[in-house]
N, C-alpha and C positions, 0 to 999 in steps of 0.2 A: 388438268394434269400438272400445271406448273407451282402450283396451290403446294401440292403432297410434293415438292420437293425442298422444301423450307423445312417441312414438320421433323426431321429427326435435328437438325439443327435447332428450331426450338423448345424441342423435349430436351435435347441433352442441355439445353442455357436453360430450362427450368429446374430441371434433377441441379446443376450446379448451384443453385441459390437456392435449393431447398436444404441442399447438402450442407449452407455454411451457417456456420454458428458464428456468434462471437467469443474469440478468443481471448484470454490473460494475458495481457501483455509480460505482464514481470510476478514470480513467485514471490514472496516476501517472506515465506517460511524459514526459520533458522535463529541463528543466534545473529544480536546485531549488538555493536557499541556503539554507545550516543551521547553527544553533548550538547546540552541546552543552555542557549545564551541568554538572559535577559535585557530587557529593551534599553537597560544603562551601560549593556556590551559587557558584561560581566557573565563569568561560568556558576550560572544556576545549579546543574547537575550535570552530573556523567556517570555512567555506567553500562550494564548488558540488558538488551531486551528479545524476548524469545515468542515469536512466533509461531503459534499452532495452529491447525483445522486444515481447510482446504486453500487455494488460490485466492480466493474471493472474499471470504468472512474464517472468522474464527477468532480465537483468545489469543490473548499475550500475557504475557509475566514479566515485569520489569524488576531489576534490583541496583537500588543507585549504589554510589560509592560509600554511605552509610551503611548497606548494608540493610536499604529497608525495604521490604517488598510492595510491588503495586500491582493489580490485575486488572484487566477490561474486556473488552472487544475489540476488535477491527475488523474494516473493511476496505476491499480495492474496489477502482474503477478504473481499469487499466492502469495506467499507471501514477494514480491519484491517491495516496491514502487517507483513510479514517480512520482512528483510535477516540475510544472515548473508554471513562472510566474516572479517574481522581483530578485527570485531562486531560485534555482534551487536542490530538495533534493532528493539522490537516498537511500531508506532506506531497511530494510527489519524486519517482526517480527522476534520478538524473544522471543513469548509467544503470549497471547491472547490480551492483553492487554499493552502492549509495541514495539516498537518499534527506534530501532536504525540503523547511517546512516552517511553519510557525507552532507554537502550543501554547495552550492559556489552561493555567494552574484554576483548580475551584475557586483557589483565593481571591483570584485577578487577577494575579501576576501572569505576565507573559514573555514571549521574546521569539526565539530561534529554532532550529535543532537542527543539527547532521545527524545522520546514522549510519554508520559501515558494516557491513556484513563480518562476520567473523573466520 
């Protein structure tokens, strides 16, 4: 008898961790401005970048202060990002609205980057 007094306590801890998924920590969808430093600490580019799809993967559209456009991919992992494309930026938040990281250009060149939400 003391057996069947456990079991709805651990039906309901099983229903709870069938229940949990894992969650996105941070949306990245939107408009962002962003400044890329190079490893001589110098402003490589700046401009907006726009994020689309879902939480997790989807496209971006960059257009620097030129005026020239670039597109890719990305991806989160909670709050880790990937973009690849012309380059390649691995960032991570560091707040809701921010974001910092490193990126390396096709060419080899590399450095920095922040990006602020818009």
């Amino acid at each position: 008898m003391k057996t069947y007094r456990f079991l709805p306590i651990l039906l309901i801890a099983c229903l709870t961790l069938v229940g949990c998924t894992p969650k996105i920590d941070f949306d990245i969808r939107g408009k962002w401005e962003y400044t890329m430093t190079a490893v001589d600490g110098n402003t490589y580019d700046t401009g907006t970048i726009t994020f689309n799809g879902e939480p997790a993967k989807g496209t971006y559209h960059e257009v620097n202060i030129y005026q020239v456009n670039y597109s890719g991919e990305y991806s989160m992992n909670g709050a880790v990002l990937n973009l690849t494309g012309s380059e390649t930026w691995k960032g991570e938040f560091v707040g809701t609205n921010s974001i910092k990281g490193i990126w390396r250009h096709n060419d080899g060149v590399s450095g920095t980057f922040i990006a602020l939400r818009k």
